[in-house]
VOMIDO-299271 format. One record per residue (C-alpha): x negated, y, z negated; residue in three letters; residue number from 1. Coordinates in steps of 0.05 Angstrom, whole numbers, plus 5000, padded with zeros to 4 digits. Each point is the difference from the previous one (the first is absolute). Layout:
> x;y;z;code;pos
> X;Y;Z;ALA;NUM
...
END
This chain:
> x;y;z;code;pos
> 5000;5000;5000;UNK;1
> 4975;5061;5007;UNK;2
> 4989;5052;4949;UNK;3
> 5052;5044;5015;UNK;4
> 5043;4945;4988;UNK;5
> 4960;4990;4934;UNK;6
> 5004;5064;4978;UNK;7
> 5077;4996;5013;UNK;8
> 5008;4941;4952;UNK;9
> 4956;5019;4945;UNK;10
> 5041;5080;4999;UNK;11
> 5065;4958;5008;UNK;12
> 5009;5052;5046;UNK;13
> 5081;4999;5015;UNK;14
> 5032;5018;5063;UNK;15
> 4934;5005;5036;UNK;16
> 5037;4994;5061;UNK;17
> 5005;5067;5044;UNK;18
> 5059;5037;4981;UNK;19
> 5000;4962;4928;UNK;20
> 5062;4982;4968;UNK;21
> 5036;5056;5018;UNK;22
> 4997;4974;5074;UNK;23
> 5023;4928;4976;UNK;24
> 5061;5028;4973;UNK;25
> 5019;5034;5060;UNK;26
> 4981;4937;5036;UNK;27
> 5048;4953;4948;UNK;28
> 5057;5053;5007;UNK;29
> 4998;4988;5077;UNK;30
> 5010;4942;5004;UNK;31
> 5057;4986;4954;UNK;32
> 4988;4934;4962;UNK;33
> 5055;4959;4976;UNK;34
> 4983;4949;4931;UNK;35
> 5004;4935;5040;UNK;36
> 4936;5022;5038;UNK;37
> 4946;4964;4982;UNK;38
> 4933;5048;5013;UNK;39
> 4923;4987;5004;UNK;40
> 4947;5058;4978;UNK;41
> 4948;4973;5036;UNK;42
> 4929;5033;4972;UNK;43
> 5043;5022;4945;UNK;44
> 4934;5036;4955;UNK;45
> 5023;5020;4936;UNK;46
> 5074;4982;5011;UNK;47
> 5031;5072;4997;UNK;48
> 5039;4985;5069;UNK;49
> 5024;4932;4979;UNK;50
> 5011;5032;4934;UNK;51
> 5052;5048;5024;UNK;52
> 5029;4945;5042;UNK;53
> 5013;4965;4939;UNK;54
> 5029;5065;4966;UNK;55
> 5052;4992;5051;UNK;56
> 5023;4936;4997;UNK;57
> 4971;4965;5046;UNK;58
> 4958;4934;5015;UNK;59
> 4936;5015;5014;UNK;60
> 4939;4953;5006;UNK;61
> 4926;5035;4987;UNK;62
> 4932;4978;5034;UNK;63
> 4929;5021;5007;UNK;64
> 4934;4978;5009;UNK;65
> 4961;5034;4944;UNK;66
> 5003;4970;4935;UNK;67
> 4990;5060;4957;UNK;68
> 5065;5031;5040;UNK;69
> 5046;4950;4986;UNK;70
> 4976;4994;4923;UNK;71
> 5018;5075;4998;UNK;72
> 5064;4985;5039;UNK;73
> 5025;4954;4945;UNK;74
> 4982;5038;4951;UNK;75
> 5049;5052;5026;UNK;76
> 5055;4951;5013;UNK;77
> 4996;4974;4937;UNK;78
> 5006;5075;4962;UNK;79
> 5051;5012;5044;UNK;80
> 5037;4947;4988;UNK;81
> 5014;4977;5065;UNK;82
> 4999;4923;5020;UNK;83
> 4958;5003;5055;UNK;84
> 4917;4967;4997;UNK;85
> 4949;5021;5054;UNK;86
> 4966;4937;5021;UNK;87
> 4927;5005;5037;UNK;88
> 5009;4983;5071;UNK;89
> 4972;5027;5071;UNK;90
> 5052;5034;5047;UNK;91
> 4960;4953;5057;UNK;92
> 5032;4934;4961;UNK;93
> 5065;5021;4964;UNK;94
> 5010;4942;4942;UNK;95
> 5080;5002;5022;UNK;96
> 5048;4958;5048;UNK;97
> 5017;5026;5072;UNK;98
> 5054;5051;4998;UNK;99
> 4999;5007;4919;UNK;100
> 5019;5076;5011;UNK;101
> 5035;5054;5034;UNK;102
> 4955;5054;4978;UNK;103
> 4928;5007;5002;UNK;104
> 4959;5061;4978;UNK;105
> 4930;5015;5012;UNK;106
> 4972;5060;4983;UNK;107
> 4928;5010;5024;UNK;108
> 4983;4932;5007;UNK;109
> 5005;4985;5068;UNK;110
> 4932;5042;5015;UNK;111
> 4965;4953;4958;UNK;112
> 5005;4937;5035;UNK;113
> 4995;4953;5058;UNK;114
> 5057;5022;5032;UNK;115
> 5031;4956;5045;UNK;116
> 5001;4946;4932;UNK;117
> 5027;5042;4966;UNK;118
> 5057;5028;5039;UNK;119
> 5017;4937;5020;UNK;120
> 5007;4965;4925;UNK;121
> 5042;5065;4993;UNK;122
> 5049;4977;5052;UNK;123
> 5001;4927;4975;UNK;124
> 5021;5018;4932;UNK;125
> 5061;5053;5027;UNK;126
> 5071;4968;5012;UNK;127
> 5031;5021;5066;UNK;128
> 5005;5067;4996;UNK;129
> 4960;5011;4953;UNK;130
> 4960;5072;4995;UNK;131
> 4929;5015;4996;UNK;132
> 4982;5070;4973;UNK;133
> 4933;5022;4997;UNK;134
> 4955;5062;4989;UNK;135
> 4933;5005;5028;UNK;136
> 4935;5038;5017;UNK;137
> 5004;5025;5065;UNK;138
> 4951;5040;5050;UNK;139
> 5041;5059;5026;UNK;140
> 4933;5022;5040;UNK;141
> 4932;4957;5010;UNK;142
> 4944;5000;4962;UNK;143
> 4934;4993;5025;UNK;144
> 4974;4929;4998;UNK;145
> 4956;5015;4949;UNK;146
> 5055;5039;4954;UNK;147
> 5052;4933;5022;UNK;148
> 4932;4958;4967;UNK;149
> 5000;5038;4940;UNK;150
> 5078;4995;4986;UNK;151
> 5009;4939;5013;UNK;152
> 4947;4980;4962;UNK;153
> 5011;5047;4938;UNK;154
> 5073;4976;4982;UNK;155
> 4994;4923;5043;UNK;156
> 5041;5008;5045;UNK;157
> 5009;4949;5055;UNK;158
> 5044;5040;5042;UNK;159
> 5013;5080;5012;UNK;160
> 5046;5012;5053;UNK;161
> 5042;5052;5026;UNK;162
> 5068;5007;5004;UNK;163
> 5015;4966;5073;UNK;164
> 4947;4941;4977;UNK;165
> 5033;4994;4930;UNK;166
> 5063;4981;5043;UNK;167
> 4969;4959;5061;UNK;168
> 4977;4952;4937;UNK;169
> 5062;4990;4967;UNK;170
> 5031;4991;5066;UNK;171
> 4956;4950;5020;UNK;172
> 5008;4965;4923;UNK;173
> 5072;4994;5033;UNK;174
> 5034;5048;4961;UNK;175
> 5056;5039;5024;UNK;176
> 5033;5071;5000;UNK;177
> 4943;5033;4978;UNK;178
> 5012;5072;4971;UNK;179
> 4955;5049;4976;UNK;180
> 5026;5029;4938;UNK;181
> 4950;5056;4977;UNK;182
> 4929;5014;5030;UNK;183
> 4968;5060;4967;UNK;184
> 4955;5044;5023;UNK;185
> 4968;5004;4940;UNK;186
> 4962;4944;4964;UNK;187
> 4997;5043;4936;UNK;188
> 4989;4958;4937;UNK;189
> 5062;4994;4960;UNK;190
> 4978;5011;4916;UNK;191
> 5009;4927;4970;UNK;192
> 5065;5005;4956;UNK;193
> 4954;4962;4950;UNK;194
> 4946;4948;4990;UNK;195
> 4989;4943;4960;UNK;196
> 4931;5010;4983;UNK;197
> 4963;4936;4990;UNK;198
> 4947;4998;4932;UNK;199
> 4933;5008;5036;UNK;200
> 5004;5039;5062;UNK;201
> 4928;4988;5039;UNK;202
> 4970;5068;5010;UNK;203
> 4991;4982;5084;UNK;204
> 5069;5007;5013;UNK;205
> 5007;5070;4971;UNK;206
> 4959;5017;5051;UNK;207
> 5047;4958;5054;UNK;208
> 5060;5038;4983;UNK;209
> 4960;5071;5004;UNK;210
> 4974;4964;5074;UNK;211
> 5080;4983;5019;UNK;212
> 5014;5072;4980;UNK;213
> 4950;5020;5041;UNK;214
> 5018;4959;5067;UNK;215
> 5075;5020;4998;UNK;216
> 4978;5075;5000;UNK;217
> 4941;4993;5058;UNK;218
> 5044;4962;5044;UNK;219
> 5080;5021;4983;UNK;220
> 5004;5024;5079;UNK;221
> 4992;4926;5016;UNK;222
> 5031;4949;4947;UNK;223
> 5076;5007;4980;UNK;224
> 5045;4947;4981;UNK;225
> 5064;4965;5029;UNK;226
> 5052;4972;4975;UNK;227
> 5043;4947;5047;UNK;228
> 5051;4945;4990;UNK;229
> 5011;4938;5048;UNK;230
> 5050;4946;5002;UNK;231
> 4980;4925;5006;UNK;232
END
């Protein structure tokens, strides 16, 4: 992993996500939920999305792949009080049975991975009809290959696309009526509505979040974020 994902997990950084929570809401309100839908927060983090999900009503499942995250997620489900338990899992091998839901969230996740695996375990676990929403990095201008190197390689991730790409992929994934929901010009850093703060913090990735800080400013005329649902 790399160490901005690190530094992510040891701040318990919640709603890292561009746009934050505030831009999940508005996403949830969209799409007008009903109880019986059972939902997947895939790359849930600290579990504030799956948290709210909860809040409402709802059945909501909770994955992701680093350990400390999903410690920190169910330690927030449990204050809560909410019957839901994050279990360690990749997005690229989903521990559930085809079509197990009609929802699935992912909220910068996709970036992170091998694509085409994931997008298509993605698919597998969605009943007919079932909705994908998702909110990614995205390249609203190109970088130089040498600044595209040094992205990539600062946060890991495996894919930066623009918009049109973003879609050509799901598409291909076989996904359906693809919509784009929100794509900001802006990749402006929403504040964290909090952090879970882990014990010992190592002093390196103090310096990684001052370097993420630092990217987002030198290159906000080239990475945004989108937002886009599908339909299996």
């Amino acid at each position: 992993m790399s160490d901005y994902v690190e530094m992510l997990a040891y701040f318990g950084v919640s709603g890292a996500h561009p746009g934050g929570i505030e831009l999940t809401k508005t996403m949830i309100d969209h799409t007008k939920l009903h109880p019986d839908q059972r939902i997947l927060d895939a790359g849930c983090g600290t579990g504030q999305t799956a948290a709210y999900l909860g809040h409402l009503g709802l059945q909501v499942e909770a994955i992701d792949t680093h350990p400390m995250m999903v410690e920190k997620a169910n330690l927030r489900f449990k204050r809560e009080g909410l019957p839901i338990s994050a279990k360690q899992a990749s997005v690229e091998q989903l521990p559930f049975a085809d079509g197990s839901f009609s929802l699935l969230i992912s909220e910068s996740v996709l970036s992170f991975t091998h694509l085409k695996a994931a997008l298509a375990e993605m698919k597998r676990v969605l009943s007919p009809g079932g909705k994908l929403i998702a909110n990614e990095a995205v390249l609203k201008a190109p970088l130089s290959p040498e600044d595209l190197t040094a992205v990539q390689g600062f946060y890991g991730f495996r894919s930066l696309f623009s918009p049109a790409e973003w879609e050509m992929q799901v598409k291909a994934a076989g996904f359906r009526d693809i919509r784009i929901l929100s794509f900001d010009e802006h990749m402006g850093q929403e504040e964290p509505t909090e952090m879970e703060l882990s014990a010992h913090i190592p002093p390196s990735l103090y310096d990684t979040l001052q370097t993420h800080h630092d990217l987002i400013q030198t290159h906000q005329q080239h990475l945004s974020h989108i937002l886009f649902e599908c339909t299996v």
